[in-house]
N, CA, C and O atoms as a GROMACS GRO file, in nm:
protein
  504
    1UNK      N    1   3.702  10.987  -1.843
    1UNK     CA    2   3.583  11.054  -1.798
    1UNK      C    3   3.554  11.007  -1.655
    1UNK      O    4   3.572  10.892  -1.615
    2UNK      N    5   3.509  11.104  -1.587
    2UNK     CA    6   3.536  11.076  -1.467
    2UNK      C    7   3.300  11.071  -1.392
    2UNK      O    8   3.206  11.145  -1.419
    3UNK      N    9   3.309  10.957  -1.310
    3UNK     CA   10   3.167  10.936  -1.339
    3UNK      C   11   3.191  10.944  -1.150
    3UNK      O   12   3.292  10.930  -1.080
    4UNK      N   13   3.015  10.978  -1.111
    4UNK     CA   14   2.986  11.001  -0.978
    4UNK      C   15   2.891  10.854  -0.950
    4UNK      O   16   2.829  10.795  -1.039
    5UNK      N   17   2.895  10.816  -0.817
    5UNK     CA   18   2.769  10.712  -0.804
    5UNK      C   19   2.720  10.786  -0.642
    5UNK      O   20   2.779  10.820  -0.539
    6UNK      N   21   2.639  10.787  -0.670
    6UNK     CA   22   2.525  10.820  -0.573
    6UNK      C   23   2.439  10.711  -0.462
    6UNK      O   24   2.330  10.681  -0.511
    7UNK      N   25   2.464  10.645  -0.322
    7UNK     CA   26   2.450  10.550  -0.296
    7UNK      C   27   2.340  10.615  -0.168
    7UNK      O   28   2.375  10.696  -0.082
    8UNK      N   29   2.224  10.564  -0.181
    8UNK     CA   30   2.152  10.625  -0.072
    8UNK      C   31   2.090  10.466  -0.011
    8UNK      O   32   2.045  10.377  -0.083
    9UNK      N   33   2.103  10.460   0.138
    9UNK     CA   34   2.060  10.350   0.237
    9UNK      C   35   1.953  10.386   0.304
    9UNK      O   36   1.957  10.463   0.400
   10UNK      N   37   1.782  10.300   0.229
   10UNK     CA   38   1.700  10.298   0.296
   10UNK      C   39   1.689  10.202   0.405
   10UNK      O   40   1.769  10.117   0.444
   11UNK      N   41   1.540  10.241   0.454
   11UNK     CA   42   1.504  10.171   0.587
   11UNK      C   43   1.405  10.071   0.549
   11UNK      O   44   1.287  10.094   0.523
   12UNK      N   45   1.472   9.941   0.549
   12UNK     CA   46   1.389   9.805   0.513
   12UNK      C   47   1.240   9.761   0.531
   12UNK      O   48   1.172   9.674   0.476
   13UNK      N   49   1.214   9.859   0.636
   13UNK     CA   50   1.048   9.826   0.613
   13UNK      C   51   0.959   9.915   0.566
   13UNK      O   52   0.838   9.894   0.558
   14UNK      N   53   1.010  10.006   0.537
   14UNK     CA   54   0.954  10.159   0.501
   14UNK      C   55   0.962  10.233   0.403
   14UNK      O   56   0.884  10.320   0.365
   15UNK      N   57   1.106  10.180   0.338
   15UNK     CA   58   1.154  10.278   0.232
   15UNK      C   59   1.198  10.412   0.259
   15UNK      O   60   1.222  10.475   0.157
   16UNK      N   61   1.216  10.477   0.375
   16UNK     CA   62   1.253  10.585   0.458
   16UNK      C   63   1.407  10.593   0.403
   16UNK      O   64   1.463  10.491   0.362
   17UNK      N   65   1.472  10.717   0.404
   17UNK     CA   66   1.604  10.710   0.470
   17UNK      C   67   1.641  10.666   0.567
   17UNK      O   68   1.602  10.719   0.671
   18UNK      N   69   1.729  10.554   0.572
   18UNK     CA   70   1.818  10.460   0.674
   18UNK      C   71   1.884  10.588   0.738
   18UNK      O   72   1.938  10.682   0.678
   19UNK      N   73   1.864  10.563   0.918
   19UNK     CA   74   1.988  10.630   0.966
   19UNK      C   75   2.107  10.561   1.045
   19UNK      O   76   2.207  10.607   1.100
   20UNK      N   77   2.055  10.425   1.028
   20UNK     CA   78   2.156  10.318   1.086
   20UNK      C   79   2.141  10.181   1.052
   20UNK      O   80   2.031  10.132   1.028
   21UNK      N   81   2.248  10.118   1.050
   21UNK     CA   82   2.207   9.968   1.065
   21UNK      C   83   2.223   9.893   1.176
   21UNK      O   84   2.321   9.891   1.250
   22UNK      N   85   2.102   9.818   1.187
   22UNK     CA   86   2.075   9.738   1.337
   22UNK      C   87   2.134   9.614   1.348
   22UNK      O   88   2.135   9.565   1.235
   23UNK      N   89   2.186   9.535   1.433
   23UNK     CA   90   2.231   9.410   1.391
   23UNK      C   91   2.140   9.334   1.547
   23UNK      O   92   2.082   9.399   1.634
   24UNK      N   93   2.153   9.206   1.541
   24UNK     CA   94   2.079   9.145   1.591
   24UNK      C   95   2.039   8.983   1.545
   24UNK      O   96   2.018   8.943   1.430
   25UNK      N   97   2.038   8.903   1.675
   25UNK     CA   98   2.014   8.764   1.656
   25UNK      C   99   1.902   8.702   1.715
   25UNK      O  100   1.815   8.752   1.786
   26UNK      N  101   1.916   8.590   1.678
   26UNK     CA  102   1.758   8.510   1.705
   26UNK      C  103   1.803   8.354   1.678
   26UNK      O  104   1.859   8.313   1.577
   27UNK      N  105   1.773   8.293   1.767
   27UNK     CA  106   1.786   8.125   1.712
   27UNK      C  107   1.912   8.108   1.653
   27UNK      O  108   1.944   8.014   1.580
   28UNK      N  109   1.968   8.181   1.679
   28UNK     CA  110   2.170   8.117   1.647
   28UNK      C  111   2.184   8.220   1.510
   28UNK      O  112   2.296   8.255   1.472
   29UNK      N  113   2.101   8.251   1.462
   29UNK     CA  114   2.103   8.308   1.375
   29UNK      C  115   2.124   8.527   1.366
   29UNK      O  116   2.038   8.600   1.416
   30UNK      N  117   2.231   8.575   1.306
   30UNK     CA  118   2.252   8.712   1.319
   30UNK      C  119   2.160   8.738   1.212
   30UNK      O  120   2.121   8.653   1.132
   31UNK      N  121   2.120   8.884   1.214
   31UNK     CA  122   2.111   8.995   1.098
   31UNK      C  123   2.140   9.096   1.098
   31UNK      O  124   2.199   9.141   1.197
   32UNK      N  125   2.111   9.180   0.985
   32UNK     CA  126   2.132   9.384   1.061
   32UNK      C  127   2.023   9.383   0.919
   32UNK      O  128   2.004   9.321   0.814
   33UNK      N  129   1.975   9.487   0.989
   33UNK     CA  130   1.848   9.592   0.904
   33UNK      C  131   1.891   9.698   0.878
   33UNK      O  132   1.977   9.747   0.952
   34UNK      N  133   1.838   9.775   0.749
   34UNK     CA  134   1.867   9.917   0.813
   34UNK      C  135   1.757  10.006   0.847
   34UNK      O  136   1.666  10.029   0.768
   35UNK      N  137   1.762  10.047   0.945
   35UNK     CA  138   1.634  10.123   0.983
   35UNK      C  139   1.647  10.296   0.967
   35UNK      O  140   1.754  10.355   0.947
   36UNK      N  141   1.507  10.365   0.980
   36UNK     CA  142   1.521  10.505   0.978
   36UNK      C  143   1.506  10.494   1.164
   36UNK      O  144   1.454  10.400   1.225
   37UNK      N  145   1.572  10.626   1.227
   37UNK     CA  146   1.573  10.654   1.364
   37UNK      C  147   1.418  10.604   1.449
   37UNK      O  148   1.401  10.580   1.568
   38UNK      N  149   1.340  10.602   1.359
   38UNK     CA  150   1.170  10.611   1.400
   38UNK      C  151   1.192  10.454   1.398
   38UNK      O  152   1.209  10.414   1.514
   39UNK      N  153   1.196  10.365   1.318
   39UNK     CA  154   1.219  10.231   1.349
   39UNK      C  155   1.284  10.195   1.419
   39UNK      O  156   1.243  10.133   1.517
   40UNK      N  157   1.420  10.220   1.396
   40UNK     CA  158   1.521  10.158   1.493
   40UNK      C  159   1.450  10.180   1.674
   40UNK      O  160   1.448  10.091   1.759
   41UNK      N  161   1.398  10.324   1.691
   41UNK     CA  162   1.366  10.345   1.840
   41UNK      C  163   1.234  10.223   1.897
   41UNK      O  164   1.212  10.176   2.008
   42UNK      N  165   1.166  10.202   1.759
   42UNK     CA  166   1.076  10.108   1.772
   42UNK      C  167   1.093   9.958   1.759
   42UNK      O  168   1.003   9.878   1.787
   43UNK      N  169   1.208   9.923   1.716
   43UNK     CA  170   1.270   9.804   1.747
   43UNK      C  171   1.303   9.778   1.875
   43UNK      O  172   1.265   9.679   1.938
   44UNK      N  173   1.368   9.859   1.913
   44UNK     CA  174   1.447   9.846   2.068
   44UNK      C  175   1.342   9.860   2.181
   44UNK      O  176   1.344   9.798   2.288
   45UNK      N  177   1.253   9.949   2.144
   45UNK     CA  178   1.147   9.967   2.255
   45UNK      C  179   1.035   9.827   2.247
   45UNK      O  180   0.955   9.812   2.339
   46UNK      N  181   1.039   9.733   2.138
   46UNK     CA  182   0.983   9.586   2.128
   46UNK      C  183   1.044   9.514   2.200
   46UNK      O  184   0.991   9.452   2.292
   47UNK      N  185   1.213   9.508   2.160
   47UNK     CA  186   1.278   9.402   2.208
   47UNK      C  187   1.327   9.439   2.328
   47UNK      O  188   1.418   9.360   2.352
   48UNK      N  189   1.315   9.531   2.433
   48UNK     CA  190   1.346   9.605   2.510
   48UNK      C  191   1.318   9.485   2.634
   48UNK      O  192   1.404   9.468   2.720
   49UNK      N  193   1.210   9.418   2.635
   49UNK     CA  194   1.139   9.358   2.778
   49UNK      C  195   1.209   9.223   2.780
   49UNK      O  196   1.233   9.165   2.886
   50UNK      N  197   1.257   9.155   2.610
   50UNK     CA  198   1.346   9.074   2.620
   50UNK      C  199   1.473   9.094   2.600
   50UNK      O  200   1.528   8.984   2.592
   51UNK      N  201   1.551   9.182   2.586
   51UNK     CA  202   1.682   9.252   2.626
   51UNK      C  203   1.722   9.222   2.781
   51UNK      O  204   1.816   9.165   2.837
   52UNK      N  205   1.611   9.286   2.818
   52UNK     CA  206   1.666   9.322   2.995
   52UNK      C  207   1.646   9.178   3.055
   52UNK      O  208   1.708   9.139   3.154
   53UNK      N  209   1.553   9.102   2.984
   53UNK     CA  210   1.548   8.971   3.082
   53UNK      C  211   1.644   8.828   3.032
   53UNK      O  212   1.669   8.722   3.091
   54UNK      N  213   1.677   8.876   2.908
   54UNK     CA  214   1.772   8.822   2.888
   54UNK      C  215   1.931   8.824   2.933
   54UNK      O  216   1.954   8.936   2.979
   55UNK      N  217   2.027   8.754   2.936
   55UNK     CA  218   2.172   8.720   2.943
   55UNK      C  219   2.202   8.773   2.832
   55UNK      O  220   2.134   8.783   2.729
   56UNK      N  221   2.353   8.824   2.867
   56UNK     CA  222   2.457   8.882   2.748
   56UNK      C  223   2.549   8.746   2.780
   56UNK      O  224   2.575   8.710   2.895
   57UNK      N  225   2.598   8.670   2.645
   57UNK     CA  226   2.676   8.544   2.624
   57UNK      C  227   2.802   8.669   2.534
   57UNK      O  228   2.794   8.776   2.473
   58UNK      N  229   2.918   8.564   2.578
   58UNK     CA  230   3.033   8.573   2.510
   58UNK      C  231   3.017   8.497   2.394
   58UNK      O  232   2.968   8.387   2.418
   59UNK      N  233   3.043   8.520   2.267
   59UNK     CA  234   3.068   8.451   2.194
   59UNK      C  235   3.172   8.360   2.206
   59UNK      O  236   3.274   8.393   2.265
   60UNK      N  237   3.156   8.217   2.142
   60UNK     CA  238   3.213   8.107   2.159
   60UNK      C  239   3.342   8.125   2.077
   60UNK      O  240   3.314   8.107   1.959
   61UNK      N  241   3.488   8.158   2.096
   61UNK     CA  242   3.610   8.195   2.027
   61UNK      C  243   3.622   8.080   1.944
   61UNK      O  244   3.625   8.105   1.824
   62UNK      N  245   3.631   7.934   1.985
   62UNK     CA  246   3.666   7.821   1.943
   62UNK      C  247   3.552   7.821   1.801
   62UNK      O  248   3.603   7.779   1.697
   63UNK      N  249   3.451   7.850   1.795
   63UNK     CA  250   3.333   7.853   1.654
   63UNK      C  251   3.396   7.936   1.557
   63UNK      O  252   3.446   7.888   1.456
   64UNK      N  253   3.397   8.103   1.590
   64UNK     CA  254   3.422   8.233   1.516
   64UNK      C  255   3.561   8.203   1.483
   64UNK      O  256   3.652   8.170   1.558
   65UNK      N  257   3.559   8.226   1.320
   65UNK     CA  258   3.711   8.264   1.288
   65UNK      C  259   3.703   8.436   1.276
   65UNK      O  260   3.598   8.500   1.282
   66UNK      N  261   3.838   8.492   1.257
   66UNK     CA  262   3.813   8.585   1.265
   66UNK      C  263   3.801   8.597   1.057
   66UNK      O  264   3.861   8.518   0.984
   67UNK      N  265   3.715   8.705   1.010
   67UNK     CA  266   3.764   8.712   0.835
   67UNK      C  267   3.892   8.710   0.786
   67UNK      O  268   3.981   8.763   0.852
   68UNK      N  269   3.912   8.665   0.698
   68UNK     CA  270   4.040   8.729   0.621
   68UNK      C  271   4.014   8.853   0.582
   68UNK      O  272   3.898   8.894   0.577
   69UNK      N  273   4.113   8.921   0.553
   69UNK     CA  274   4.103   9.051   0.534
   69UNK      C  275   4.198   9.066   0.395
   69UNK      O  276   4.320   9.059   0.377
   70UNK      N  277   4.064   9.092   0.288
   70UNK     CA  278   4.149   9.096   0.168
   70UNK      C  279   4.231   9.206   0.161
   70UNK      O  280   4.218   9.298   0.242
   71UNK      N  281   4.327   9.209   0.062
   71UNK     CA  282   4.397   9.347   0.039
   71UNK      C  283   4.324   9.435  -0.059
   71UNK      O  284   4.243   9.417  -0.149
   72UNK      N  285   4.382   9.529  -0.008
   72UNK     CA  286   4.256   9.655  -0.077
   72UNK      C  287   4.330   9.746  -0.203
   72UNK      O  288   4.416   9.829  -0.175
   73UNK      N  289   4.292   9.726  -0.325
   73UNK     CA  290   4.338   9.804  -0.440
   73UNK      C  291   4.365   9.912  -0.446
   73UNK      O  292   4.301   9.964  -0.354
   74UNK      N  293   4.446  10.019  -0.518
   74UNK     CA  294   4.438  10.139  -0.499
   74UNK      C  295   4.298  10.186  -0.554
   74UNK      O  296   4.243  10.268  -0.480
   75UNK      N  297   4.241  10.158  -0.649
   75UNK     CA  298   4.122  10.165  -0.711
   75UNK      C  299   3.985  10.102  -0.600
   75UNK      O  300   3.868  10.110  -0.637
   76UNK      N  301   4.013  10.061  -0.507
   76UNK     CA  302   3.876  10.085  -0.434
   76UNK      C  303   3.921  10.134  -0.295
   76UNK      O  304   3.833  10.157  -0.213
   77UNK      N  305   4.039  10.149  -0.265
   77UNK     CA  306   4.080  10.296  -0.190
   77UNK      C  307   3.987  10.436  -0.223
   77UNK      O  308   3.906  10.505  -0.161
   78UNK      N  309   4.060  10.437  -0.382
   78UNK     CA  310   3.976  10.552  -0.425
   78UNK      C  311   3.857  10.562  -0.422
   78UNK      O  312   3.809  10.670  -0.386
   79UNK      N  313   3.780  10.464  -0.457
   79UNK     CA  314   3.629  10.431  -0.416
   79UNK      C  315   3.542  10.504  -0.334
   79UNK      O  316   3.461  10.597  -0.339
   80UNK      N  317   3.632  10.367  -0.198
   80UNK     CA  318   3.596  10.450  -0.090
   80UNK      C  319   3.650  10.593  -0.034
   80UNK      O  320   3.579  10.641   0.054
   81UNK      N  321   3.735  10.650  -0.060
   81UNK     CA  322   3.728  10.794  -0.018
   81UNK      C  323   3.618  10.920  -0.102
   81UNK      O  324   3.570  11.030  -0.076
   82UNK      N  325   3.618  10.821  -0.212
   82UNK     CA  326   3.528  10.924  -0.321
   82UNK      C  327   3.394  10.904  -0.231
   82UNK      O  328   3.387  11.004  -0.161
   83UNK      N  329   3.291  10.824  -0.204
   83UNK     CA  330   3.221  10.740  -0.166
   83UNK      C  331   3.202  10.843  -0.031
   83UNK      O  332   3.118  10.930  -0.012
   84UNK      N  333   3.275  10.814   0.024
   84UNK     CA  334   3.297  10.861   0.197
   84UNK      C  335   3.294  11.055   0.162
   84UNK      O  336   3.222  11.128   0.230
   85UNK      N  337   3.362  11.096   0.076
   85UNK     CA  338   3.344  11.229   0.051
   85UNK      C  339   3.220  11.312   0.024
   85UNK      O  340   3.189  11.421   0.071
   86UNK      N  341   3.140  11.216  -0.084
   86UNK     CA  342   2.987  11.207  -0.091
   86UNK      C  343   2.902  11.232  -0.010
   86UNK      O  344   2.814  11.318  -0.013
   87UNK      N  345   2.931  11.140   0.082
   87UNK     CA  346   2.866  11.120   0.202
   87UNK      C  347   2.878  11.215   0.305
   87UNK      O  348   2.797  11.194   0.396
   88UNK      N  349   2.959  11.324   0.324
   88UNK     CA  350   2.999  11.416   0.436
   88UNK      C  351   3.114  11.326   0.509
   88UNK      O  352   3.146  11.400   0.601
   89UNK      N  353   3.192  11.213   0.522
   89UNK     CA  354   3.248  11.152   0.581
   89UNK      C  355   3.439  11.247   0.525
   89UNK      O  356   3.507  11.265   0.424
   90UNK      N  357   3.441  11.278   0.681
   90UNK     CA  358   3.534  11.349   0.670
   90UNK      C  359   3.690  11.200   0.645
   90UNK      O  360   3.676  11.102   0.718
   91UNK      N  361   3.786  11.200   0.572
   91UNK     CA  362   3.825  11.108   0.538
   91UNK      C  363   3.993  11.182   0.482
   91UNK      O  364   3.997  11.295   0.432
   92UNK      N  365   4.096  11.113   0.498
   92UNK     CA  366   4.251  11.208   0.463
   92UNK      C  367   4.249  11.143   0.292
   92UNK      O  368   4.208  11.033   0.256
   93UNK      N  369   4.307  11.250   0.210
   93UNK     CA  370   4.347  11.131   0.106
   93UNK      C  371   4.418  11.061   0.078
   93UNK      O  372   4.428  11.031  -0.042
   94UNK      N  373   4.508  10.998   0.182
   94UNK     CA  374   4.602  10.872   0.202
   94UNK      C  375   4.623  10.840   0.329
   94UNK      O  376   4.583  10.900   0.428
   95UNK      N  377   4.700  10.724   0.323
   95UNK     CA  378   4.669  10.684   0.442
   95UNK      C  379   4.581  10.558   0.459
   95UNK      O  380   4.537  10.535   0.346
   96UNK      N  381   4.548  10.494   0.521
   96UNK     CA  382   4.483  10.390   0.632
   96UNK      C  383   4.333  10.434   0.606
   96UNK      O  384   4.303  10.551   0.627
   97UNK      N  385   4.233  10.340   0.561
   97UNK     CA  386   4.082  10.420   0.598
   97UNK      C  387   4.010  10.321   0.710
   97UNK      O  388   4.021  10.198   0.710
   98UNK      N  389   3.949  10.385   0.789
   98UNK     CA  390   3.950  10.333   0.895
   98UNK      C  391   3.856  10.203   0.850
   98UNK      O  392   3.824  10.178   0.734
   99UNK      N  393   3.821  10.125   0.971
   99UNK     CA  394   3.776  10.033   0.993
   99UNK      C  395   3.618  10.037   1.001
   99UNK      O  396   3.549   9.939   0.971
  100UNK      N  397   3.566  10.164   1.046
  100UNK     CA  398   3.413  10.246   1.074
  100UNK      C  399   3.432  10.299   0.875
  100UNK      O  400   3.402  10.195   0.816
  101UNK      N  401   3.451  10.357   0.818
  101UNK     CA  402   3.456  10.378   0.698
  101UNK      C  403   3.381  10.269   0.587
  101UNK      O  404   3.281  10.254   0.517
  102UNK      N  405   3.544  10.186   0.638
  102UNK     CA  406   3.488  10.045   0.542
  102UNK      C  407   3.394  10.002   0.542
  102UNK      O  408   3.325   9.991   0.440
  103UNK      N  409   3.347   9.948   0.700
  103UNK     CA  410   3.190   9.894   0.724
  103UNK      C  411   3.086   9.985   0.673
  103UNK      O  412   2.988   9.931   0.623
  104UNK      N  413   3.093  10.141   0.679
  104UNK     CA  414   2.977  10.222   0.633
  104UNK      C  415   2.955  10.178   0.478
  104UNK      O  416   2.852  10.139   0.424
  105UNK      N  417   3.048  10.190   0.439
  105UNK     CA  418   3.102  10.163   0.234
  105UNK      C  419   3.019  10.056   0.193
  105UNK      O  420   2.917  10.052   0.123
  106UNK      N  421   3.118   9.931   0.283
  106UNK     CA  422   3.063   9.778   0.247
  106UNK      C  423   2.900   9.784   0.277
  106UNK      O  424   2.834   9.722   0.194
  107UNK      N  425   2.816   9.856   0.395
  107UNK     CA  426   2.656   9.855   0.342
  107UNK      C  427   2.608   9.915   0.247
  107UNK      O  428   2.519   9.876   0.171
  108UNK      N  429   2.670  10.022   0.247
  108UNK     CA  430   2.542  10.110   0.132
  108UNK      C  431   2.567  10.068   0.003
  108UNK      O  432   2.485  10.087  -0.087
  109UNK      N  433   2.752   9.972  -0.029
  109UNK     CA  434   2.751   9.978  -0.186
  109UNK      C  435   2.715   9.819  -0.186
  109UNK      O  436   2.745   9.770  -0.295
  110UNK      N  437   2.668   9.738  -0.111
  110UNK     CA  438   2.687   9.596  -0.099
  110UNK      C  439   2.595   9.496   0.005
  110UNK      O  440   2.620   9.382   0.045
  111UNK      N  441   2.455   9.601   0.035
  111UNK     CA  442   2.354   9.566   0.134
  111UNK      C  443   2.375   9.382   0.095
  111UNK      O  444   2.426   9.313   0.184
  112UNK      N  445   2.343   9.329  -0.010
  112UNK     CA  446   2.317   9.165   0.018
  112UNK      C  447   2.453   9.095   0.034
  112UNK      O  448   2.440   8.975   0.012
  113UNK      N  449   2.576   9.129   0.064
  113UNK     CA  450   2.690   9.102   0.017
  113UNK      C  451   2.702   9.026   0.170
  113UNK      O  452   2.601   8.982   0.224
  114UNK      N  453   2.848   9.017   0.236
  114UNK     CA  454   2.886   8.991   0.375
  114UNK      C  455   2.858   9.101   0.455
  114UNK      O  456   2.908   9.209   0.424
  115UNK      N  457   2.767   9.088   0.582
  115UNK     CA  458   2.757   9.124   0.687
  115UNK      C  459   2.816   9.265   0.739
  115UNK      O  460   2.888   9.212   0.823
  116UNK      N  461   2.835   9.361   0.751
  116UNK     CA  462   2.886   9.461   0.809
  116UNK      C  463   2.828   9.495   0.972
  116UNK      O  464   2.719   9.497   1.031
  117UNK      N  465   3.007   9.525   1.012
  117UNK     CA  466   2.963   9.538   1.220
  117UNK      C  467   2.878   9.673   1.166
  117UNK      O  468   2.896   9.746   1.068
  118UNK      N  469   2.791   9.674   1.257
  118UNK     CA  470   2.689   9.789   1.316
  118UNK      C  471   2.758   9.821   1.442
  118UNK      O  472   2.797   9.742   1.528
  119UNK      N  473   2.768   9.998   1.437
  119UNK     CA  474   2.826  10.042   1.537
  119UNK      C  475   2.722  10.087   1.624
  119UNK      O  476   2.760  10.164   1.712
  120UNK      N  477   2.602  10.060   1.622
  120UNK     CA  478   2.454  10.073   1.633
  120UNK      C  479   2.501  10.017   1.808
  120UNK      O  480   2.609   9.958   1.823
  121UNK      N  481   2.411  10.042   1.928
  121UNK     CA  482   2.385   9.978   2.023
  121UNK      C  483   2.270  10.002   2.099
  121UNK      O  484   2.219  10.114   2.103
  122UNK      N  485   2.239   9.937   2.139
  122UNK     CA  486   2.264   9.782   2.213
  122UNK      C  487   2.220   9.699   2.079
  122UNK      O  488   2.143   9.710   1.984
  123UNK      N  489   2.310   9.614   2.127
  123UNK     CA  490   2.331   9.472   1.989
  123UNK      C  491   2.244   9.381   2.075
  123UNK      O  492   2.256   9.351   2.193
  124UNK      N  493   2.154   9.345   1.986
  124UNK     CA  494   2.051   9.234   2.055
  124UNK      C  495   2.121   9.060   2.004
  124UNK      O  496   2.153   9.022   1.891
  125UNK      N  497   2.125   8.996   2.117
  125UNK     CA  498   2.188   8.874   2.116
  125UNK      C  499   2.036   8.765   2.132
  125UNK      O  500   1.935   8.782   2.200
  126UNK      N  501   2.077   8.650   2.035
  126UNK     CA  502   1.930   8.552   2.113
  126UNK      C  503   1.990   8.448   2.033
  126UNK      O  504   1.941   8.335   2.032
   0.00000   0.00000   0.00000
């Protein structure tokens, strides 16, 4: 029997539909939110006066490892293309799934899990 899951990403302070996730640091410390467009514009237009007066830093290579990158089952291949199909995410059915895919997947099915890049910008650094 073949079953559907339905994964919808709200906006953390609102309960809105999420239309992105924000990422962003503070005190050494990263996060990402997900915001609806109305937040997110209102995030950036806050942090906007300390954006511009702030420095963009390289991250320190010698700290960051890069992840391991587990290997991926055929069964959450399928997952994610089922997942991604749901979603309007145009996607081949074999093949390589991209790298923008995965990260979309890994938030909406796994918000408290590890971190996902936000393709979101400007990335606020602090």
């Amino acid at each position: 029997m073949a079953s559907q899951v339905d994964v919808k990403v709200v906006d953390d302070i609102d309960g809105s539909k999420a239309a992105e996730t924000v990422r962003f640091g503070l005190d050494g410390r990263d996060y990402e939110i997900d915001l609806s467009a109305r937040n997110a514009k209102a995030l950036r237009k806050v942090m906007a006066e300390f954006v511009d007066a702030g420095r963009k830093i390289r991250p320190d290579r010698t700290t960051r490892r890069a992840a391991a990158r587990p290997s991926r089952s055929t069964g959450d291949s399928a997952a994610v293309r089922a997942w991604a199909a749901d979603n309007g995410i145009e996607i081949s059915e074999r093949g390589r799934i991209s790298r923008q895919v995965l990260e979309q997947y890994a938030a909406a099915t796994n918000p408290a899990g590890t971190p996902a890049a936000s393709t979101s910008e400007p990335e606020f650094a602090g």
